[in-house]
C-alpha positions in Angstrom: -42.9 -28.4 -109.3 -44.7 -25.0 -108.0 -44.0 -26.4 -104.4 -40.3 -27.2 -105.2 -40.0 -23.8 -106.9 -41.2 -22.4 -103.8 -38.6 -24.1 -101.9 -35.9 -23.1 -103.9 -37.4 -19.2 -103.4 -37.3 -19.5 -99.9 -33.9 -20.6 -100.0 -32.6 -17.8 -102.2 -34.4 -15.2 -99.6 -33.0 -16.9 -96.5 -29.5 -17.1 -97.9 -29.7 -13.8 -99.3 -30.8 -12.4 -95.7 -28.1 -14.4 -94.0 -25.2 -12.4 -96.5 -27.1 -9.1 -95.9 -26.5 -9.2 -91.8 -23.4 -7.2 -90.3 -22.5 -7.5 -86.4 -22.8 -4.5 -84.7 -20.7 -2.5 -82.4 -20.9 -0.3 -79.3 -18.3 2.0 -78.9 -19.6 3.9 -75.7 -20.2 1.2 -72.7 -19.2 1.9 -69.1 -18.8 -0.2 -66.9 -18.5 1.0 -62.9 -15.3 0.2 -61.2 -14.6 0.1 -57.5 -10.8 -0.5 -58.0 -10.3 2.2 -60.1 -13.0 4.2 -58.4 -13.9 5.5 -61.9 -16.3 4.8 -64.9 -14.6 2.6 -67.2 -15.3 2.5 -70.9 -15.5 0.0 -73.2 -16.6 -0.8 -76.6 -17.9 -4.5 -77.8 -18.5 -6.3 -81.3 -21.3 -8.6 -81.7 -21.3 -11.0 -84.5 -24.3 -11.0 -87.2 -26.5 -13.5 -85.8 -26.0 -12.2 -82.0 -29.5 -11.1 -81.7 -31.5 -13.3 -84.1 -29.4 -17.1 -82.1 -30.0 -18.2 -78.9 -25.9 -19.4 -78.6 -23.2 -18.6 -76.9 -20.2 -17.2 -78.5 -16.2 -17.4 -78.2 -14.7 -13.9 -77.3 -11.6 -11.7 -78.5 -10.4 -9.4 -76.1 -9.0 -7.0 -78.6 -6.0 -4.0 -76.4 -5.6 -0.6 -78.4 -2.1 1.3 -78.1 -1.0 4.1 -76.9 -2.9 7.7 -77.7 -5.9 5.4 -78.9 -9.2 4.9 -76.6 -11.9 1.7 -76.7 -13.0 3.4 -79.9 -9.2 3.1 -81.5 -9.5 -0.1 -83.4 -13.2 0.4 -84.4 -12.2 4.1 -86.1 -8.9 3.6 -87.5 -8.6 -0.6 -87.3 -12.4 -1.2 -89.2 -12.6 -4.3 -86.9 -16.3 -4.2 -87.8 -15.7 -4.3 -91.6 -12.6 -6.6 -91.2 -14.4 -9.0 -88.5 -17.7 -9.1 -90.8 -15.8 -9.9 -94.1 -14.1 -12.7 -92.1 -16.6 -14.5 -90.8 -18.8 -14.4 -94.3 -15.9 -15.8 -96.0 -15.5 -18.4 -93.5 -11.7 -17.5 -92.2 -12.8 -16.8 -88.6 -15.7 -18.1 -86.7 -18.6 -15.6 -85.1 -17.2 -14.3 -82.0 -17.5 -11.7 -79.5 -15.0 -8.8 -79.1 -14.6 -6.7 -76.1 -12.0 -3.6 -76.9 -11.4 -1.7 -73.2 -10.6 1.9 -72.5 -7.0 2.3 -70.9 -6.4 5.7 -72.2 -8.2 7.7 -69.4 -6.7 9.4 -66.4 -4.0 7.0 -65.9 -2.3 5.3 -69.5 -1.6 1.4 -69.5 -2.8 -2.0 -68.6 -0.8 -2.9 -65.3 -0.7 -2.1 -61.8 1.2 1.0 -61.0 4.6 0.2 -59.0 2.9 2.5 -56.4 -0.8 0.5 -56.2 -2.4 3.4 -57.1 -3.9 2.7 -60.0 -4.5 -1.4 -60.5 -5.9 -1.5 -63.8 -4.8 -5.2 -64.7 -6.8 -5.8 -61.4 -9.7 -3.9 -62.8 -9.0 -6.0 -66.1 -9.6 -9.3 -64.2 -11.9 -9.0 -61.9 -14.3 -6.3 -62.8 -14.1 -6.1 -66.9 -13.7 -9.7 -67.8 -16.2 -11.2 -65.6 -18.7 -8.6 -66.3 -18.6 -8.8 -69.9 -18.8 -12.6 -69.8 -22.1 -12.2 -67.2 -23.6 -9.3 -69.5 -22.9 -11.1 -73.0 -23.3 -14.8 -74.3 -20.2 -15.3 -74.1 -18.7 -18.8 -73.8 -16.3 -18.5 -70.3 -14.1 -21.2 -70.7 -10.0 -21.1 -71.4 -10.7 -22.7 -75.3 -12.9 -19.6 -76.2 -11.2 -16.6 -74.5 -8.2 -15.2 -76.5 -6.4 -11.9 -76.8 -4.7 -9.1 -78.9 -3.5 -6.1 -79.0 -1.1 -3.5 -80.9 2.0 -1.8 -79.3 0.9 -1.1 -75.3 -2.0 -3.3 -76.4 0.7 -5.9 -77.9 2.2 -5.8 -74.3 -0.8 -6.0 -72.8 -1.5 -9.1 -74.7 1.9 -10.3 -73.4 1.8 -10.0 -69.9 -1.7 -10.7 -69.5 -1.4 -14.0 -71.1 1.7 -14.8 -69.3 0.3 -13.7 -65.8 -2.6 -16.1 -66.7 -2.3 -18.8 -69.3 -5.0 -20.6 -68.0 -7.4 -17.7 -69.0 -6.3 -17.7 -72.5 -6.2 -20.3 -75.9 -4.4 -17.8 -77.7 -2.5 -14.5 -77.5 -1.3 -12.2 -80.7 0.6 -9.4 -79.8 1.0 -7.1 -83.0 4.2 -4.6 -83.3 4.0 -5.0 -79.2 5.9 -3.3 -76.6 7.5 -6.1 -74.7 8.7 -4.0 -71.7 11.9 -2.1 -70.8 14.7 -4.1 -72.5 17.2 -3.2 -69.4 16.2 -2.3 -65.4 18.4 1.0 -66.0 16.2 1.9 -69.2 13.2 1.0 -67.1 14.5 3.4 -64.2 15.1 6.2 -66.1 11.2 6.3 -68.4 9.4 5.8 -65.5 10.9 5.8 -61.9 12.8 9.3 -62.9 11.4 12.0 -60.5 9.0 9.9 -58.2 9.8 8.4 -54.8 12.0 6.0 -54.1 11.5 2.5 -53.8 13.4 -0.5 -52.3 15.8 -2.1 -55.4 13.8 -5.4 -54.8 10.7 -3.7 -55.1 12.0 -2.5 -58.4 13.7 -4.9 -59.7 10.3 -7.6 -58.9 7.7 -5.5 -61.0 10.4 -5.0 -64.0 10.4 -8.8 -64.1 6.6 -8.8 -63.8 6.3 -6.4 -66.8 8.5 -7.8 -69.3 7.9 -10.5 -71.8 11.6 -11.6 -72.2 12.0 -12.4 -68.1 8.3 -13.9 -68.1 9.3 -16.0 -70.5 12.3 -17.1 -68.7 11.0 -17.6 -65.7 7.6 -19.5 -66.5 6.8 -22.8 -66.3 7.3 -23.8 -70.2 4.3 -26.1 -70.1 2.0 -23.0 -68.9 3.1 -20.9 -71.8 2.2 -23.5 -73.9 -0.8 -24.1 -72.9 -1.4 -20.6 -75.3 -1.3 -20.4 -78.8 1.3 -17.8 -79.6 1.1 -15.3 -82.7 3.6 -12.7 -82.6 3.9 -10.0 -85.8 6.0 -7.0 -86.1 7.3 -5.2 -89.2 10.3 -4.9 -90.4 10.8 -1.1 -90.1 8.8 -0.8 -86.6 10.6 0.6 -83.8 9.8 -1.6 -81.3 11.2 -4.6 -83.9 14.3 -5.4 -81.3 12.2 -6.3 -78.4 9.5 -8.6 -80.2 12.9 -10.3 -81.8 14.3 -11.0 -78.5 10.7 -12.4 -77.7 10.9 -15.1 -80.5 14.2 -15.9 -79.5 13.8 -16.7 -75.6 10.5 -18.1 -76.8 12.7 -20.5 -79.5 14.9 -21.5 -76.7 12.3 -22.3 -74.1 10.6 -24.4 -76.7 7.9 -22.4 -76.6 5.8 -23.1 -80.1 4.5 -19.8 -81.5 4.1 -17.9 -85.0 6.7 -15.2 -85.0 5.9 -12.8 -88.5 8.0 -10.1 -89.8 6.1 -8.3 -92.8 7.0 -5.2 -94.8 6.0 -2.3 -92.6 6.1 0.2 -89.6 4.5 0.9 -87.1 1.0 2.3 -88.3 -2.6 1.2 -88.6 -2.3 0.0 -92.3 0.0 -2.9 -90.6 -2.6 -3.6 -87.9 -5.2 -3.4 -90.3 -3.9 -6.2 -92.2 -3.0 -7.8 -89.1 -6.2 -8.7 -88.1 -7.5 -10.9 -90.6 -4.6 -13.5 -89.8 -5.5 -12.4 -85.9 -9.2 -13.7 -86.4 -8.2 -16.7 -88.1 -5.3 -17.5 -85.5 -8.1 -17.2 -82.3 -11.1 -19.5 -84.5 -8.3 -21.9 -85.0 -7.7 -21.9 -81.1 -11.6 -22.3 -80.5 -12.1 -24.8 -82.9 -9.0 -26.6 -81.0 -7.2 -26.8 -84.5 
């Protein structure tokens, strides 16, 4: 009985300690790139039982919006609070997120038309193979997804549709989708700088917009991701990521398309990313 007792103790403690761990994050990394010829930042979430397992872990790749920083969705998104409370109640599995810095010096997550400032190149071949050599981070297709809010939502986009065979899911939340017209696109960011051959211009507004991706990719590619797409009702941006779900409903694309009640702020994003977490553990798990 005493040895049984003692047993049942032990349990208590171990379970007890298990509840009591939180991940961690880093909000101040830097990372060295040669492309950008800069110091990148980056911050990075590790689940509870990253330092006390030997294993390897799926990872999130988690793009802040505009005016935000690598620190954006750790201040005003909790994703430590909201990632922790998930995986304790069992609606997302432990994984590793990596949240990058593309606020700095230059704003976005793509080339520049001019190939001045290749950040999606920076993205792919310096970030994402770095943090899966640094981390324990499981490097396969099945455990790499990605998300992000407004230029992060794009991000998420184009990134995914540049490379679906990086990527088991994608969740683009209240995203910008791109310039919804080549005259639009002229005017916010061509207005004023040098001029550049129409085919030039008219081959990287393609490239950077969701709606002609979508149209022009191979339908079995995009859906080899798992596509969750959520936008309010009263955000801004609501026309574009509704022209998404359409071409995406033509194409045959299967996805999630969610309109809730709300604009575009962090109290939407915030309860955004429980369903986010669950989406991407799905995806690992191979639903």
């Amino acid at each position: 009985m005493k040895k049984l007792s003692a047993i049942l103790i032990l349990m208590l403690l171990t379970s007890s300690i298990s509840f009591s761990q939180k991940g961690k994050v880093f909000d101040n990394l830097t990372l060295k790139s040669t492309i950008l010829k800069s110091e990148r930042k980056f911050a990075i979430y590790l689940p509870p039982d990253y330092e006390t397992s030997e294993r390897s872990y799926p990872v999130l790749y988690l793009l802040h919006g505009m005016g935000d920083d690598q620190t954006g969705w750790v201040q005003f998104g909790e994703v430590l609070r909201i990632t922790d409370e998930a995986i304790k109640n069992g609606t997302a599995t432990p994984m590793i997120i990596v949240m990058p810095d593309a606020n700095t010096e230059k704003i976005g997550y793509f080339n520049t038309i001019d190939g001045n400032w290749n950040y999606e190149d920076f993205f792919f071949k310096e970030l994402l193979p770095y943090v899966e050599k640094t981390y324990r981070i499981k490097s396969e297709k099945r455990f790499r997804g990605i998300a992000g809010l407004s230029m992060g939502g794009g991000g998420s986009f184009m990134y995914a549709l540049h490379h679906p065979e990086l990527f088991s899911s994608a969740c683009p939340l209240s995203a910008y989708v791109g310039e919804l017209s080549i005259d639009k696109f002229k005017q916010r960011f061509l207005k004023g700088t040098k001029t550049y051959k129409e085919e030039t211009i008219q081959e990287y507004f393609e490239n950077h917009n969701a709606i002609s991706l979508i149209n022009k990719l191979d339908s079995e590619k995009a859906k080899s991701v798992r596509w969750y797409i959520d936008c309010g009702d009263d955000d801004f941006l609501f026309e574009g990521n509704s022209l998404v779900h359409i071409a995406m409903t033509k194409k045959g694309i299967p996805h999630e398309y969610r309109v809730r009640d709300g604009r575009h702020s962090w109290t939407y994003w915030r309860a955004s990313l429980p369903k986010v977490l669950a989406f991407v553990s799905d995806a690992f798990h191979q639903y």
